[in-house]
DRENTORKOL-3810 file (N, C-alpha, C; in nm, 4 decimals):
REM DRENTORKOL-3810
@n.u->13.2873; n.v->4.3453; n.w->-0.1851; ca.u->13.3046; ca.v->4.3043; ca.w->-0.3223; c.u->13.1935; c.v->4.2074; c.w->-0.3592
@n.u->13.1840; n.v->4.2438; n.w->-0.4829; ca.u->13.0288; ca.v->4.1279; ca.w->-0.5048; c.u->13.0785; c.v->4.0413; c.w->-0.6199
@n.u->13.1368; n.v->3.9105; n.w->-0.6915; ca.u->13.1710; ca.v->3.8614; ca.w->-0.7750; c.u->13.1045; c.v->3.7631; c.w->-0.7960
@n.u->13.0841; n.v->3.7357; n.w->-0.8985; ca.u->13.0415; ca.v->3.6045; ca.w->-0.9465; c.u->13.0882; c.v->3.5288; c.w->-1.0734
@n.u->13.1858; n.v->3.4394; n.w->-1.0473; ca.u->13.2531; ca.v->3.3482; ca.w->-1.1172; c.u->13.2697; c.v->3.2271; c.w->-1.0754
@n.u->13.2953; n.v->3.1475; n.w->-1.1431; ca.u->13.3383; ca.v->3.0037; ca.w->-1.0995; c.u->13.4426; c.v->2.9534; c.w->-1.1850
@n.u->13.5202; n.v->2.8972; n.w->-1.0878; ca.u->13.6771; ca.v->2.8299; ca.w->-1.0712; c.u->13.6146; c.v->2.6989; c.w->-1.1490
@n.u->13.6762; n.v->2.6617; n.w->-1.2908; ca.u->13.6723; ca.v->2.5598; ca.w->-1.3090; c.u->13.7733; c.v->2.4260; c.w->-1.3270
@n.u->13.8894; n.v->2.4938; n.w->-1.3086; ca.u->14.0252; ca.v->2.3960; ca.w->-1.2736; c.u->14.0833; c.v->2.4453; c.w->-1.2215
@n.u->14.0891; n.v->2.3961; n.w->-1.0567; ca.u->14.1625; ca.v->2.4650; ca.w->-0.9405; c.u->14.3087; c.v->2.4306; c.w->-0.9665
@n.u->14.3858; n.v->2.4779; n.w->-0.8993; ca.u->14.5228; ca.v->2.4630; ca.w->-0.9480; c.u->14.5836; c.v->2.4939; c.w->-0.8187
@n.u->14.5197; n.v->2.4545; n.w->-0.6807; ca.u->14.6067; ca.v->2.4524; ca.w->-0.5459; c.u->14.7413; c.v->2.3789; c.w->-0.5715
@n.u->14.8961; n.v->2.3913; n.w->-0.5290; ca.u->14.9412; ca.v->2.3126; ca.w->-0.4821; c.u->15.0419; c.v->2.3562; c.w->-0.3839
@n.u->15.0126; n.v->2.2336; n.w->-0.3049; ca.u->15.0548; ca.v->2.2148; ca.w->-0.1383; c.u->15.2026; c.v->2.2410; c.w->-0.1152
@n.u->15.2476; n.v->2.3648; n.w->-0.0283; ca.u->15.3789; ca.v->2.3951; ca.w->-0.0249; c.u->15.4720; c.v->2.3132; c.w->0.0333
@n.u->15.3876; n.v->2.1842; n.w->0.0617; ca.u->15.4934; ca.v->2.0906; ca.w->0.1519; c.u->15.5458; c.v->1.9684; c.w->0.0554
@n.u->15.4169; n.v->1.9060; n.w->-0.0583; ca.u->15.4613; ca.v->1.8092; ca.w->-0.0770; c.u->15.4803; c.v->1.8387; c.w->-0.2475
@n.u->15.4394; n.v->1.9633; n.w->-0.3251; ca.u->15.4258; ca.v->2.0402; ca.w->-0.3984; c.u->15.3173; c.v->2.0184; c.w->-0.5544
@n.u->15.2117; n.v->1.8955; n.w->-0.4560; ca.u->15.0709; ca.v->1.8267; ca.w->-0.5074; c.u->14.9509; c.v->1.8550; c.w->-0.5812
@n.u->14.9331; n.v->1.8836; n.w->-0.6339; ca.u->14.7913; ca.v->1.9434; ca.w->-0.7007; c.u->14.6622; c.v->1.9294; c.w->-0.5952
@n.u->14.6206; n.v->2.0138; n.w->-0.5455; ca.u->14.5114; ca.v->1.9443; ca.w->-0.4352; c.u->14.3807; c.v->2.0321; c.w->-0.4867
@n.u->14.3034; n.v->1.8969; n.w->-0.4739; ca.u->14.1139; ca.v->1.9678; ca.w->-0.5528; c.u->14.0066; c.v->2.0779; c.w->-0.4031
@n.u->13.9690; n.v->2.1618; n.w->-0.4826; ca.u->13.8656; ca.v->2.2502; ca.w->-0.4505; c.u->13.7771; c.v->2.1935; c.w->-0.4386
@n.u->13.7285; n.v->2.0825; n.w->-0.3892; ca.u->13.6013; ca.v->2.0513; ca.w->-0.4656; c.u->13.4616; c.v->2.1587; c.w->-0.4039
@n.u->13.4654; n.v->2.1871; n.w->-0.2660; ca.u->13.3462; ca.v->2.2868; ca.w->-0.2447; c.u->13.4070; c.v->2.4357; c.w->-0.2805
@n.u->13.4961; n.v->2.5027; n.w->-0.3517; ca.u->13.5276; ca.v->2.6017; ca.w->-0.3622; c.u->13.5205; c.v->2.7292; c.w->-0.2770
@n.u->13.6180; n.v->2.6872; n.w->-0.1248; ca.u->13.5917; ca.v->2.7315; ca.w->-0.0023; c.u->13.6993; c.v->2.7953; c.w->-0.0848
@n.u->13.7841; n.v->2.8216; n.w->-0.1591; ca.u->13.8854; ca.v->2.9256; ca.w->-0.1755; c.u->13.8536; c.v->3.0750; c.w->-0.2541
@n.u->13.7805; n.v->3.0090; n.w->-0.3439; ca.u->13.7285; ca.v->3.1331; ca.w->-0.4291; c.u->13.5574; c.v->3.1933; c.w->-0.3273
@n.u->13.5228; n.v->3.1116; n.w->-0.2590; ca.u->13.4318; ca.v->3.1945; ca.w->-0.1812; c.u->13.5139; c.v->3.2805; c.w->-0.1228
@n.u->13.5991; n.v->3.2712; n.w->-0.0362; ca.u->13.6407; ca.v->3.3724; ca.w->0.0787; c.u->13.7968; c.v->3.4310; c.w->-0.0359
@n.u->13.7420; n.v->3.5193; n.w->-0.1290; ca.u->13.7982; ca.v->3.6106; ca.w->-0.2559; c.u->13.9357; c.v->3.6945; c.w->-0.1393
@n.u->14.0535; n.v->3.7064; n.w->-0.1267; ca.u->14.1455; ca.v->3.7465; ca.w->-0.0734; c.u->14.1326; c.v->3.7488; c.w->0.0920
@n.u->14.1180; n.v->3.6054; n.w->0.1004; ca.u->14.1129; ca.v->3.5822; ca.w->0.2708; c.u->14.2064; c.v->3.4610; c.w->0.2902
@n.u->14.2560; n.v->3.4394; n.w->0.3781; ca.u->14.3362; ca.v->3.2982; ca.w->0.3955; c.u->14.2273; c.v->3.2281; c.w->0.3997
@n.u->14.2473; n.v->3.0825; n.w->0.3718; ca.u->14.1524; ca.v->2.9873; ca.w->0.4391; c.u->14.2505; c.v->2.8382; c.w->0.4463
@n.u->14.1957; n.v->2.7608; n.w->0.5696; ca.u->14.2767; ca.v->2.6664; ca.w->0.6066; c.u->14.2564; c.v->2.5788; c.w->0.5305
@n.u->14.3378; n.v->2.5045; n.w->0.4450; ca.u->14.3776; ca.v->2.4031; ca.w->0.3618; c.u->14.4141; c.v->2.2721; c.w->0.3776
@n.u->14.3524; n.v->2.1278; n.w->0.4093; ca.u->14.4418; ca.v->2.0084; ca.w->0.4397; c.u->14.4573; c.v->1.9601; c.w->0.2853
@n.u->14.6003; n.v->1.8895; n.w->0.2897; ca.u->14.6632; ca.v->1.8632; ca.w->0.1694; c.u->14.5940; c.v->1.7266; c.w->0.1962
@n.u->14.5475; n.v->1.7048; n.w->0.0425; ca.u->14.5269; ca.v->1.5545; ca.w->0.0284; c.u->14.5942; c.v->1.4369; c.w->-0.0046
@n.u->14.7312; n.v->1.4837; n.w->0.0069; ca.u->14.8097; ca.v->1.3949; ca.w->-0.0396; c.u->14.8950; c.v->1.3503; c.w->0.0504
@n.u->14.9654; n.v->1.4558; n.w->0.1394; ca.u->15.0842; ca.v->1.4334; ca.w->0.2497; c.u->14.9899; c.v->1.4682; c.w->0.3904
@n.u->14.8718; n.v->1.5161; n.w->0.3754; ca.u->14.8028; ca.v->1.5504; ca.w->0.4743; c.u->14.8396; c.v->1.6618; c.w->0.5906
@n.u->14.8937; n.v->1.7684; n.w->0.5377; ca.u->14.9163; ca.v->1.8683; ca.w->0.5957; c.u->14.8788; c.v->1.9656; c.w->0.6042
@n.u->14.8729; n.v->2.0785; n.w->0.6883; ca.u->14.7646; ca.v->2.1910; ca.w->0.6704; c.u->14.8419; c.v->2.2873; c.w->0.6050
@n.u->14.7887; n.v->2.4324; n.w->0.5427; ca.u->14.8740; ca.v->2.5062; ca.w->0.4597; c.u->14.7273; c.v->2.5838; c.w->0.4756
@n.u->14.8070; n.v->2.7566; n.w->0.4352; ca.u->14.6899; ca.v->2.8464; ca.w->0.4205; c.u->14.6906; c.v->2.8908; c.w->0.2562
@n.u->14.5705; n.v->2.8826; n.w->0.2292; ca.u->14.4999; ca.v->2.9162; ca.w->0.0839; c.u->14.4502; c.v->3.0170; c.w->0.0398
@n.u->14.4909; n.v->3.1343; n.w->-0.0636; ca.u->14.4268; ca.v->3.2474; ca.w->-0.0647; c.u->14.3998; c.v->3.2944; c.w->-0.2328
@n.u->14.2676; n.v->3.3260; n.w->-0.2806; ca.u->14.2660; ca.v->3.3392; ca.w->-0.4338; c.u->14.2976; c.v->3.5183; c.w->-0.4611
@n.u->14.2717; n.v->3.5495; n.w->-0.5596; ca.u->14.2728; ca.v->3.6954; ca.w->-0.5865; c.u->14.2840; c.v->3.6938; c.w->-0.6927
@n.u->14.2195; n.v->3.8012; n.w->-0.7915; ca.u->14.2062; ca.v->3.8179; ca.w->-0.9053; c.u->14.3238; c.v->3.9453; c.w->-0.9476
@n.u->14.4228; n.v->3.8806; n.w->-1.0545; ca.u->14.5280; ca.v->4.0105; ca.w->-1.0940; c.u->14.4545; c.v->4.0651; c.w->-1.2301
@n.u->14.5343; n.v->4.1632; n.w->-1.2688; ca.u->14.4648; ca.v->4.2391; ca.w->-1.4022; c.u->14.5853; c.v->4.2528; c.w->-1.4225
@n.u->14.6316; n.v->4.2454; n.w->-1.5400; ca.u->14.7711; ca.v->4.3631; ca.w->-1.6386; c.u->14.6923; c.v->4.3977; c.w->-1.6786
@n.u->14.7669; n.v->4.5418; n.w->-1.7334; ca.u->14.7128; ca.v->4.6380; ca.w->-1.8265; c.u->14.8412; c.v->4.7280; c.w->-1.9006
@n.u->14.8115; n.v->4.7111; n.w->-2.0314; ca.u->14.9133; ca.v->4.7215; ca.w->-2.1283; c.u->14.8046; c.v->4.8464; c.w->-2.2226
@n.u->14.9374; n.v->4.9603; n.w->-2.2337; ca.u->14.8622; ca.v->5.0480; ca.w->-2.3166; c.u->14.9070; c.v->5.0554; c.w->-2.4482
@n.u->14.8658; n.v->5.0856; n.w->-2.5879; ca.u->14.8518; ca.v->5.0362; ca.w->-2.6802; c.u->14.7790; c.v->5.1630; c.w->-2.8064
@n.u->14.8901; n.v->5.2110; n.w->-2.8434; ca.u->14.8620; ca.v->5.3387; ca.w->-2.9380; c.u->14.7428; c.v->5.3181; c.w->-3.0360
@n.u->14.7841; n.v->5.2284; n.w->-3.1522; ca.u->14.6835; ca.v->5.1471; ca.w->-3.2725; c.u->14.5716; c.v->5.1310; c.w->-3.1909
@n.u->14.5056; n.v->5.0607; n.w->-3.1042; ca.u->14.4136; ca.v->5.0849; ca.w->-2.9919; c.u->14.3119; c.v->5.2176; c.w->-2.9966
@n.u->14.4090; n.v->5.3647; n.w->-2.9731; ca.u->14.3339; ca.v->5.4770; ca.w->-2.9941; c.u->14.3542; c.v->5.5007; c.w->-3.1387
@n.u->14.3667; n.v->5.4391; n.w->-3.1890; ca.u->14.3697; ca.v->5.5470; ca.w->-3.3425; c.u->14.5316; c.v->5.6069; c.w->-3.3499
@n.u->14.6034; n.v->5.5469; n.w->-3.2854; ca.u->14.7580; ca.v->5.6561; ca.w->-3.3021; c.u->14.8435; c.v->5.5849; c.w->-3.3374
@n.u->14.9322; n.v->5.6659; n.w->-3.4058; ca.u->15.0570; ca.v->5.5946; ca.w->-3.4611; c.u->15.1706; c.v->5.5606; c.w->-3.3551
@n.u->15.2630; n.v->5.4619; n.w->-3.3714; ca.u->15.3504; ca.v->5.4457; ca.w->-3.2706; c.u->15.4518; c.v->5.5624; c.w->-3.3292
@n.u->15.5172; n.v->5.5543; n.w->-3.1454; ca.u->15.6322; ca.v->5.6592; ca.w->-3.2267; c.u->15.7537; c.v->5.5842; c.w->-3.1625
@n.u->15.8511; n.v->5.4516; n.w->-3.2471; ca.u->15.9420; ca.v->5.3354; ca.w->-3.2615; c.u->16.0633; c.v->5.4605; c.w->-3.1860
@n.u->16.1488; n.v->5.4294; n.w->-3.1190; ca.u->16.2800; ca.v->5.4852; ca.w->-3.0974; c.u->16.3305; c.v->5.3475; c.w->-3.0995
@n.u->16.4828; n.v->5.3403; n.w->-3.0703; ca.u->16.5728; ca.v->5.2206; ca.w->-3.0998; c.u->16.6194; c.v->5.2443; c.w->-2.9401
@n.u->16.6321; n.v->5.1540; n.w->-2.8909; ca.u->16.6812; ca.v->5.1476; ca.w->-2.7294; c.u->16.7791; c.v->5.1101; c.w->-2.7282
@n.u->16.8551; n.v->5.1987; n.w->-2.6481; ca.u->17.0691; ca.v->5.2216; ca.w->-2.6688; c.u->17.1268; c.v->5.1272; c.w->-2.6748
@n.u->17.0657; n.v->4.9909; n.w->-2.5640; ca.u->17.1576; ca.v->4.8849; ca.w->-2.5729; c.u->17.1399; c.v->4.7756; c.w->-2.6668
@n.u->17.0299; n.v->4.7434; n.w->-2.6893; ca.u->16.9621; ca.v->4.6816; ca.w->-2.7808; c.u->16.9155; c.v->4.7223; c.w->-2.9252
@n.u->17.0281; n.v->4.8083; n.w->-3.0590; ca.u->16.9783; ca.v->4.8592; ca.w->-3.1510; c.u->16.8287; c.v->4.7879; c.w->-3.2258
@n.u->16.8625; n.v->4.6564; n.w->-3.2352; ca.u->16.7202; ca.v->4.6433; ca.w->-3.2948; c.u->16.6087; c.v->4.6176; c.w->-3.2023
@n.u->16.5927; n.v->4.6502; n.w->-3.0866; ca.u->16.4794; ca.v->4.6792; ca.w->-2.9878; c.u->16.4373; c.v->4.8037; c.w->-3.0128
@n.u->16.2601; n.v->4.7889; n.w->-3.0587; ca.u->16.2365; ca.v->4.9545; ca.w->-3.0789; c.u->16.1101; c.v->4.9303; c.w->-2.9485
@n.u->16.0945; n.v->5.0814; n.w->-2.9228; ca.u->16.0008; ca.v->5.0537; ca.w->-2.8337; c.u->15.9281; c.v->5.2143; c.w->-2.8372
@n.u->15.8178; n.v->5.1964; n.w->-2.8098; ca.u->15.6871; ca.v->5.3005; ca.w->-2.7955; c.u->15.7201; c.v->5.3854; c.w->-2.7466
@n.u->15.7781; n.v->5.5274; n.w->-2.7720; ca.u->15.7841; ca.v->5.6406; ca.w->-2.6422; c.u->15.6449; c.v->5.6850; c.w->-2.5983
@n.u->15.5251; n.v->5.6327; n.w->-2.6265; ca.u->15.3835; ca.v->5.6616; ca.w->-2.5961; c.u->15.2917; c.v->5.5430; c.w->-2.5238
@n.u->15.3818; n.v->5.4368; n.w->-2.5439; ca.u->15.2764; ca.v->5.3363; ca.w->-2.5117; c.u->15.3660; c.v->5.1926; c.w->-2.4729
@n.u->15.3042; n.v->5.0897; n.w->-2.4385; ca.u->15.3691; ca.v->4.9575; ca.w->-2.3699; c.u->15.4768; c.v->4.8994; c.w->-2.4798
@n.u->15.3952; n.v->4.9068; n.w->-2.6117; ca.u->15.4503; ca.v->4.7853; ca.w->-2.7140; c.u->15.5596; c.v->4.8066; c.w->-2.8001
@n.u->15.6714; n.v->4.7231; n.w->-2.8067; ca.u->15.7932; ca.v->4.6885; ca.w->-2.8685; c.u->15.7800; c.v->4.6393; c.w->-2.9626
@n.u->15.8616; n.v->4.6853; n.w->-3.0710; ca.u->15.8881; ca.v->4.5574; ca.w->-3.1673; c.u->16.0209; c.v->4.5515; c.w->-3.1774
@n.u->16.1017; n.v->4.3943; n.w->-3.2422; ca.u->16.2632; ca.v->4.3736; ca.w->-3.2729; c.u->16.2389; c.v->4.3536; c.w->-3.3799
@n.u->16.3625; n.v->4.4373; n.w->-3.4617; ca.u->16.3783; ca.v->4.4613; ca.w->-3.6138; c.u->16.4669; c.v->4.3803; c.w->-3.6654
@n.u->16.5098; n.v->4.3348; n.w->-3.7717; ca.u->16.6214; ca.v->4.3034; ca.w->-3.7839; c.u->16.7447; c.v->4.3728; c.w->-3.8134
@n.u->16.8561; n.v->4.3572; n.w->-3.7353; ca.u->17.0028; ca.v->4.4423; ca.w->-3.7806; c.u->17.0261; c.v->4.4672; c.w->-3.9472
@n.u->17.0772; n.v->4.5949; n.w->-3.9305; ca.u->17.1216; ca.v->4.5912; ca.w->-4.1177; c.u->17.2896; c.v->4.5268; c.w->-4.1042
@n.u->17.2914; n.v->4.4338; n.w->-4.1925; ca.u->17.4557; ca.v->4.3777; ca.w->-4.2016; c.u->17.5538; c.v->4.4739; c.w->-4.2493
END
């Protein structure tokens, strides 16, 4: 894998004392889905550290040019939802 980004507010925290602990040489995002050994700076304990990049992906009719096509979902009448694609909308009930 070849990446190039940089971590600009690490957001470790330590499963023991549950601490915010700093990156400062960014040994975590170098080694991209590897453990790496961690001392907590706060309670001083070791812990293993691992980054990885997630993606969602949400598909999305209006997107291609298409119309939604709304059904009403059985349990939830005013829940409509996409039979083509990710996105919902809630309607309001008729009284």
């Amino acid at each position: 894998m070849n990446f190039n980004y940089h971590i600009h507010k690490s957001d470790i925290r330590c499963p023991y004392c549950d601490e915010r602990c700093t990156d400062d040489d960014y040994v975590v995002a170098q080694e991209l889905e590897t453990r790496v050994e961690f001392e907590c700076e706060h309670c001083g304990k070791l812990f293993w550290a691992e980054s990885s990049i997630v993606f969602s992906t949400y598909s999305d009719c209006k997107l291609n040019g298409d119309e939604h096509d709304f059904k009403s979902a059985e349990k939830y009448p005013s829940v409509f939802n996409c039979e083509n694609c990710y996105q919902t909308e809630v309607r309001p009930t008729k009284p």
